[in-house]
N, C-alpha and C positions, 0 to 999 in steps of 0.2 A: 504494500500500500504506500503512495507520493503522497509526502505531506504537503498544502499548499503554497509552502514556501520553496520545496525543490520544483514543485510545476514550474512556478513562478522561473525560476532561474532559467530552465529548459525551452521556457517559451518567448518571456520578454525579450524583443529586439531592437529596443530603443538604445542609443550609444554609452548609456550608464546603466546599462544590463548586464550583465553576465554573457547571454548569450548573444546580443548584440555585437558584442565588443567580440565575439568568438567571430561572427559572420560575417566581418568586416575586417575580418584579415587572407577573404577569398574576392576572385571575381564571381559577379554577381550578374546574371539576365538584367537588364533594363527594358529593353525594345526587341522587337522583329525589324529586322532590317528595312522589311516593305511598309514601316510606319513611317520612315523618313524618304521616299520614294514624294516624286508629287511638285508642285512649284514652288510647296513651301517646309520644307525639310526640319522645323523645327514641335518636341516634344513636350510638353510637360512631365515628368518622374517622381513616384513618389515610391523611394524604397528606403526600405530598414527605418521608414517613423521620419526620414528628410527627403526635403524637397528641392528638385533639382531639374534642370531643362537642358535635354541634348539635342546640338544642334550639327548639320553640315555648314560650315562657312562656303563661298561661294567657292571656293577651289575644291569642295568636296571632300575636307577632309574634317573629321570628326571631333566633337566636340564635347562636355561635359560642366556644368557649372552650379554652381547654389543659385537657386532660381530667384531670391530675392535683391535688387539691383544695391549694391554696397554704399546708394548715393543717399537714396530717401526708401528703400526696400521695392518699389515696385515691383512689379508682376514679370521677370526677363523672358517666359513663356508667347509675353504677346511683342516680343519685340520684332525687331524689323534685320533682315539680313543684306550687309552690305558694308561694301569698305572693309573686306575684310576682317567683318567679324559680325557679333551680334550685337544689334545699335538698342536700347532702352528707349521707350516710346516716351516716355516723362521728360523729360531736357537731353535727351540724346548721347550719354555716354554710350560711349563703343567697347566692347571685349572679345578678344579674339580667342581662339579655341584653351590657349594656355592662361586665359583669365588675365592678362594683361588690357590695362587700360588702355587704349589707342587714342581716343578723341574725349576730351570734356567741352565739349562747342560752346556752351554759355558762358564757359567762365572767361574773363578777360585776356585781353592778348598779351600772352608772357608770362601765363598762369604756371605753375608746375605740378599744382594739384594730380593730373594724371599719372607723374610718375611714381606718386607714393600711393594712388590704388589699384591695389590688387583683387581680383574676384578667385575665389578658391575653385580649383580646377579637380580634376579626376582624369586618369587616365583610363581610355577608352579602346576599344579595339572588336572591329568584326569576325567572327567563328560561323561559319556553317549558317547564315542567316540570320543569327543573334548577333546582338550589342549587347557586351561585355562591359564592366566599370569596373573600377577599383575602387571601394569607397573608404579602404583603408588610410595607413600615415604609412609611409616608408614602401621599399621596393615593393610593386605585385609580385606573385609566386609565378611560375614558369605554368603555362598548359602542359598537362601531359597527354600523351598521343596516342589517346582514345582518339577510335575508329570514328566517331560521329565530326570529329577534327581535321582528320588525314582524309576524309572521303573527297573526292571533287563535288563542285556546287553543285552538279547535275546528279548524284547521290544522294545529294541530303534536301532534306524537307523541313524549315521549320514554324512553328506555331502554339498560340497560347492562350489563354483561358485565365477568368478570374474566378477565383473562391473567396466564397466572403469566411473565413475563417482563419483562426492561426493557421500558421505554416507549415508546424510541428503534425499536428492530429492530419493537415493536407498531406505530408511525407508518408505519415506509417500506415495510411492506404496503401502505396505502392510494395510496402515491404512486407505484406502479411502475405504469402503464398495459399491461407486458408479463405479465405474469404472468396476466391472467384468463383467457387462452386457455389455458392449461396448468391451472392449479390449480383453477378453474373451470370445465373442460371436463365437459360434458355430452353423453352420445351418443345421449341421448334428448331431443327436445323437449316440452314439457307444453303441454298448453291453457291457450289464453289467459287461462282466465277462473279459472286456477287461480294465477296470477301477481300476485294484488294484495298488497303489503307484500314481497314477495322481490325480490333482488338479481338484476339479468340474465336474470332468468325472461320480462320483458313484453317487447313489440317495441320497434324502435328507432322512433324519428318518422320519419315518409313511407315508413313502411315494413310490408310485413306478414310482415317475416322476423324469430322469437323472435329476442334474443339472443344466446342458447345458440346459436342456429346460426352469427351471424357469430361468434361469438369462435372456437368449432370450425374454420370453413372457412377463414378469414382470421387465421392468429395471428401474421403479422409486420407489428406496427404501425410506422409511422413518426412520431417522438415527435417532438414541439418543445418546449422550457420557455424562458416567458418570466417577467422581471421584474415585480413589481404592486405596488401601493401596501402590499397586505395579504400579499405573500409571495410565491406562482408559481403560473403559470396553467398547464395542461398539455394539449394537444390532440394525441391519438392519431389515427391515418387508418389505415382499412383498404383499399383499391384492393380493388373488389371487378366491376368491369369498365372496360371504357374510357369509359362515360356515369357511373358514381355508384362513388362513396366514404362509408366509415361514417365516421363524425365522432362523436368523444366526446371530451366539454372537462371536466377536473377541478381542483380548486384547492386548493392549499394554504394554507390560516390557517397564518399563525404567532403563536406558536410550536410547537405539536403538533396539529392538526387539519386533517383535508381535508372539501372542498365536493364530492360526484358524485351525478350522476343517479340514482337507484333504479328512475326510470319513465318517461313521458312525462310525466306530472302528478306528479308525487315526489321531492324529494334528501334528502340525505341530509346532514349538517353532523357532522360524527365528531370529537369528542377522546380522543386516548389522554393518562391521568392516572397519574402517576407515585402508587403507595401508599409502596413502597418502590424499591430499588435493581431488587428482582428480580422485581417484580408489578406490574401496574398493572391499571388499570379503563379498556373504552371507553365511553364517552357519546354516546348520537347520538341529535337530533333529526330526526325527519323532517317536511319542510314539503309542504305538499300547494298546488298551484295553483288546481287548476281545481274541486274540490270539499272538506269535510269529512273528517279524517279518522275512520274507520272503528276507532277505540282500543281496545274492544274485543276485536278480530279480530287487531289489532296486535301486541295486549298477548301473547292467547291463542297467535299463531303461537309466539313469543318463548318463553314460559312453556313451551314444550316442551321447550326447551333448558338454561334456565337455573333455580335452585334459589334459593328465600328463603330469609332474608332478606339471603344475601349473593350473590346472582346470578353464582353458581358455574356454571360448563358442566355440563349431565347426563353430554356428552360429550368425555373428554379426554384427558391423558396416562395415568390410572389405570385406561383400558380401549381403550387405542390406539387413541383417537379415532375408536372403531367401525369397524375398516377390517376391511374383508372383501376376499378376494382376487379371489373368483368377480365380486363388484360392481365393482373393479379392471378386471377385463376385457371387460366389457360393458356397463358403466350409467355410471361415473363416471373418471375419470382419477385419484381420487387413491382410489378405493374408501372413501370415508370418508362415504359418504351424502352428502344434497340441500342441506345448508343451508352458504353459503358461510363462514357465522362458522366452522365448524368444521373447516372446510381453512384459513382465516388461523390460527387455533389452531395448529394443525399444525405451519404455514412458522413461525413465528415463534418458537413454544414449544423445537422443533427446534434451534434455532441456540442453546441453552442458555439459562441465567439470564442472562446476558447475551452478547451476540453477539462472540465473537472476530475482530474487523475485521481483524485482521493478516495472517487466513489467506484473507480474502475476495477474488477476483478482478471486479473490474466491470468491465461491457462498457456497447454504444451505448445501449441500453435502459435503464440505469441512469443515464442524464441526467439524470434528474430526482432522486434520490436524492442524488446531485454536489450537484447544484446546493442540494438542500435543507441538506445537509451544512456548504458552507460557508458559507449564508446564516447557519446557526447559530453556528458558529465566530464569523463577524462580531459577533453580538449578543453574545456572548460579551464577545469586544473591548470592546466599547461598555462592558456594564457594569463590566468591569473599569476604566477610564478611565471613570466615574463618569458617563456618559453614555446619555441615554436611548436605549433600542433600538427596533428597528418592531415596530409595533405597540400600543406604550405610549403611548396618544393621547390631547388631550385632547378637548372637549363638540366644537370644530369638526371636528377631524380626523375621528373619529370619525363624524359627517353626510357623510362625503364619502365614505366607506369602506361600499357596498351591494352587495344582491347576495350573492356573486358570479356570475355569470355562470357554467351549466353545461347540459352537452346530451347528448343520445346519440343519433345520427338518420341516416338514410343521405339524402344529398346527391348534387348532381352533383357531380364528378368536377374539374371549375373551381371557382375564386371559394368554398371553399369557409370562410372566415371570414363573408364576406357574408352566408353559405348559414345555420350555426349562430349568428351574432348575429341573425339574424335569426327562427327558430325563435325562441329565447331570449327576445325581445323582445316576441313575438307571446303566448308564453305568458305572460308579467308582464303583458302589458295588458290579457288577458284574465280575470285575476285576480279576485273578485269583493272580495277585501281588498286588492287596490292595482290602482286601473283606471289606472293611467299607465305607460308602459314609463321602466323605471330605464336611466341612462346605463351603459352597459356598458365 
């Protein structure tokens, strides 16, 4: 049992938190790339509880800043771009990507006032469709060369979503390996060819049984979480006779992100990003193997759900997450329609603005949530004892940290590590953007 003062630590992300000050020694999602796409390329941002506007200057290079103007606080969101940087609509100070003052136009000629203001900057950097920020003090940590990073753009897919809830209870959705058979369950299976870009929808490897039918038939998995360089690895088993076993391998990045399967050719690389205390946004790229992705189609399935320009749910708390009861009892397990974002909505939104852990009871299945739990705590530690935590690597560590490693495929029944490293391996070297299999 979490008393409400360890919640508090695990969840608060404000810069005098605990876990704030942990989160903010990583790069962090801000945007999709296609949100600065447009005539007028500038955002408003609000993460980790500060507000912040990134912008392209006209040369199109990247920008990051406290979105209150350092003169009189103005709004820098509705500024104006030009001259080389971003001009404040109030009296016209100018700041260019590195938060230097450029122009203070009202003040008198032979003013020097510009050179002693500074606007606090961030560095910024695009990945796979995402903008990246650093919203820490001192050196960013190095990316390490997971696959959703090394793929070419024509490979990756990315896109995101807001939850109105903590961050934390948003994350350990993705790490419970038990839950898809319950909140996932489907009592109908779809054709095959209607499963590209959804969740659980395609078959597993070596297999020509949907998804949807192993998690239905088979919902008590047998979990294992192990330790990794990059956080915890998690392999579920389903005993589905005495010759074959389903095998699906999922991983946690830390500090808030999991690695799982979406397909036989698809994963998925998912951050949940703290806006505030009681909202956050997920991010997920998806990387493709063995062909191009299909962005379009991606883009299109997505856009049914969510709403510009702030990639709002169509579907949520404000119409009860579409749940019909008649569809409760014959089409879906949670009667809340086909698209799995909107039953993780659901579990997570449910357990309030933030999750009361005091009242929560965890069982065997919840291994991996434990384990995620106090890996966190530790990092905790670390930064408070002024020491760096995992993950925070530098150019070496970072080359060594690939992958990671993830499957979804029914197997024999034996050997079944052998069984999914080896899947795994076969699809990486089949690659046509990396013909070598990565050490797993």
């Amino acid at each position: 049992m979490m008393s409400a003062e360890q919640n508090a630590r695990i969840t608060r992300i404000t810069a005098d938190q605990p876990a704030g000050k942990l989160l903010r020694q990583y790069w962090q999602p801000v945007a999709l790339s296609v949100e600065l796409d447009g005539p007028r390329p500038i955002r408003p941002v609000e993460l980790l509880g500060q507000h912040f506007v990134i912008f392209r200057d006209e040369s199109g290079t990247l920008g990051m800043l406290d979105r209150d103007c350092p003169h009189r606080n103005a709004d820098l969101a509705f500024g104006r771009l030009e001259d080389g940087g971003l001009r404040c609509p109030f009296h016209g100070w100018l700041f260019d990507v590195n938060g230097d003052c450029l122009q203070t136009p009202a003040e008198p000629k032979g003013s020097t006032l510009c050179k002693r203001i500074k606007q606090k900057s961030y560095p910024v950097i695009e990945k796979s469709g995402i903008i990246f920020a650093f919203p820490g003090e001192g050196e960013p940590p190095a990316f390490p060369d997971l696959d959703c990073f090394i793929a070419p753009d024509n490979y990756v897919f990315a896109f995101k979503g807001l939850m109105e809830c903590n961050w934390l209870q948003a994350l350990e959705v993705g790490i419970d390996p038990a839950h898809a058979s319950f909140l996932h369950r489907f009592f109908e299976d779809d054709e095959a060819e209607s499963s590209y870009g959804r969740q659980f929808r395609a078959t597993s490897a070596n297999s020509t049984m949907p998804m949807t039918r192993v998690l239905r038939e088979f919902d008590c998995p047998d979990i294992t979480v192990d330790t990794t360089d990059y956080g915890l690895q998690l392999i579920a088993t389903r005993a589905m006779s005495e010759e074959n076993t389903h095998v699906r391998v999922t991983n946690v990045l830390f500090p808030q992100a999991f690695v799982i399967p979406l397909s036989g050719e698809m994963t998925i690389t998912q951050w949940h990003v703290p806006v505030n205390d009681t909202s956050c946004y997920w991010y997920a790229i998806f990387t493709s193997f063995s062909e191009p992705v299909d962005k379009d189609h991606m883009r299109e399935q997505r856009l049914k759900l969510y709403t510009l320009p702030d990639y709002r749910p169509r579907v949520g708390r404000a119409n009860d997450y579409g749940f019909d009861p008649g569809e409760q009892a014959s089409k879906t397990y949670t009667g809340m329609g086909d698209d799995i974002n909107v039953h993780d909505q659901w579990a997570v939104e449910s357990q309030g603005p933030i999750q009361d852990r005091t009242r929560e009871h965890l069982g065997q299945t919840d291994k991996g949530i434990i384990a995620y739990r106090r890996m966190l705590n530790q990092a905790i530690d670390q930064v408070e004892r002024g020491e760096k935590p995992l993950m925070v690597l530098n150019t070496t560590q970072a080359a060594a940290i690939q992958g990671p490693a993830t499957m979804d495929g029914v197997g024999p029944a034996s050997n079944t590590e052998d069984y999914w490293k080896d899947v795994d391996a076969r699809r990486r070297s089949a690659a046509p953007w990396r013909q070598a299999a990565v050490q797993i």
